[in-house]
N, C-alpha and C positions, 0 to 999 in steps of 0.2 A: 615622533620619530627623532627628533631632535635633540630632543630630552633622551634617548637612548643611546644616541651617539656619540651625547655628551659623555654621560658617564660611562660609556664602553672607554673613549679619550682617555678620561680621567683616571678610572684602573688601569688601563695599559702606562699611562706615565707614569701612575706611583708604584708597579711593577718594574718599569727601566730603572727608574731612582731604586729602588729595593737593590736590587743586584748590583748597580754601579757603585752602589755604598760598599755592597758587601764584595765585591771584588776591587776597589783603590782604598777602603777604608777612609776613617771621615776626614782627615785630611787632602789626600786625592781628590776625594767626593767635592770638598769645598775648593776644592782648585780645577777640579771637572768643568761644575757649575760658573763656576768666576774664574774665568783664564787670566791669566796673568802672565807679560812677555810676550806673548805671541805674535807672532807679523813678521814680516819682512821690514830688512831696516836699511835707508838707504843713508849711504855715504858713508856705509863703516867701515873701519881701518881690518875687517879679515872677517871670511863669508868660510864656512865650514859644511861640507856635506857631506854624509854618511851612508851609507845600505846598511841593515841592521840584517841580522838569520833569517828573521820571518817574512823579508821582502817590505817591508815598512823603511822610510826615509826618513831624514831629521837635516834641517841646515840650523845651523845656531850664525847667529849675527854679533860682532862684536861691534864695541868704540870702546878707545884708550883716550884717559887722558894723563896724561904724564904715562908715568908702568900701571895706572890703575884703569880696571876696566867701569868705563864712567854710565856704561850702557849695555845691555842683551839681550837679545830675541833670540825667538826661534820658529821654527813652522817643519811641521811634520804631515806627513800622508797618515800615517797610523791611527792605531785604535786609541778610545781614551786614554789607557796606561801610556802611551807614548805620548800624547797630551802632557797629561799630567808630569811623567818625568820631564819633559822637555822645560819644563814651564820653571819647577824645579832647579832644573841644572842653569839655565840662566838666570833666574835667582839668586842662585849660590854663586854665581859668576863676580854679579855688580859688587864693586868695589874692591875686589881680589885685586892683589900684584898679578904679575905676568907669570913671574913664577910660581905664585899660590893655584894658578889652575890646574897645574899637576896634582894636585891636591883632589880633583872634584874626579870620584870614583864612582864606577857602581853601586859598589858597596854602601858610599856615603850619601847617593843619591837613596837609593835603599833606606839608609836609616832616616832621611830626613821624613819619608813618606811612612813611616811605621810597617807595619803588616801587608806585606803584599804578595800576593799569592805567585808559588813557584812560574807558572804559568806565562807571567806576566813580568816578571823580574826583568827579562831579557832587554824590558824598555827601558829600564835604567842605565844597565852598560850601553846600550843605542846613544841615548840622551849624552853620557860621561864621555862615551868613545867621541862622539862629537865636537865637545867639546876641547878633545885632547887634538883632535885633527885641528881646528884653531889655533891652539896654542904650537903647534907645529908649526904650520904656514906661518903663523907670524914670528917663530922666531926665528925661520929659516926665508923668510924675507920673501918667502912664496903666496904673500897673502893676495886673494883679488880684491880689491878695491872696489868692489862693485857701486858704481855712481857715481866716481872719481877718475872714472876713465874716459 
C-alpha cells in the first residue's frame, strides 16, 4: 500500500510541476521553486500594499541607502504567478535610484518573466503597481516605517 501511495505522490507532483512550468514558463518555474525576496522585512524605510482585480494582495518592503534601494521584499496572498512577479519586481528594485523605480512596469515585469500567459499577466501590474505605491509614499514622505515606530 505504501508502495502505491508513493507513486500516486509522485505522479501527482510531477503533474503540478508539468502545468506550473507550462503556465510561469522556465523562468517563473525556477523562481516558483526557489523564491527569492520574499518575507516581511523589518525596519524598512517604506512598506507598500496593494489589492490587485482578482482579490490577491502584494506588500513590497523597501530599505534606502543613500537614493539606492540597498534592500526588497515582498509577501503576497496570491497564486504562484503572483509569487513569481513579486519576487521579480523586488529584484528589479535592489539597487535602483529612487527615481529608476518609476521605471519598474508591468510590462517590464512581463518581459523579465518571458511568456506568460494572458491569464496571469494581471500579477505583474499587481507586483509593479506595488511597487509604484512605495515609491509614492516615500516620496511624498507618507512612508510607514514599520519597526521604527
Amino acid at each position: 500500500m505504501a508502495d502505491s501511495l508513493d507513486q500516486f505522490l509522485d505522479g501527482l507532483q510531477e503533474k503540478i510541476f508539468d502545468e506550473a512550468k507550462e503556465v510561469l514558463g522556465d523562468k517563473g518555474f525556477d523562481r516558483w521553486r526557489n523564491p527569492r525576496f520574499r518575507g516581511k522585512m523589518e525596519n524598512c524605510d517604506v512598506h507598500a500594499h496593494a489589492l490587485g482585480d482578482c482579490g490577491d494582495s502584494m506588500d513590497i518592503y523597501l530599505r534606502f541607502d543613500k537614493d539606492r534601494v540597498a534592500e526588497a521584499t515582498y509577501v503576497t496572498d496570491g497564486c504562484g504567478s503572483s509569487q513569481v512577479c513579486g519576487s521579480f519586481a523586488a529584484e528589479m528594485s535592489v539597487g535602483k535610484r529612487v527615481e529608476e523605480l518609476a521605471d519598474i512596469t508591468g510590462e517590464v515585469v512581463l518581459e523579465k518573466l518571458g511568456d506568460v500567459p494572458e491569464d496571469d499577466q494581471h500579477c505583474a501590474f499587481l507586483a509593479a503597481g506595488t511597487v509604484q505605491e512605495a515609491l509614492r509614499l516615500y516620496m511624498t514622505g507618507a512612508a510607514r516605517n514599520e519597526g521604527k515606530e
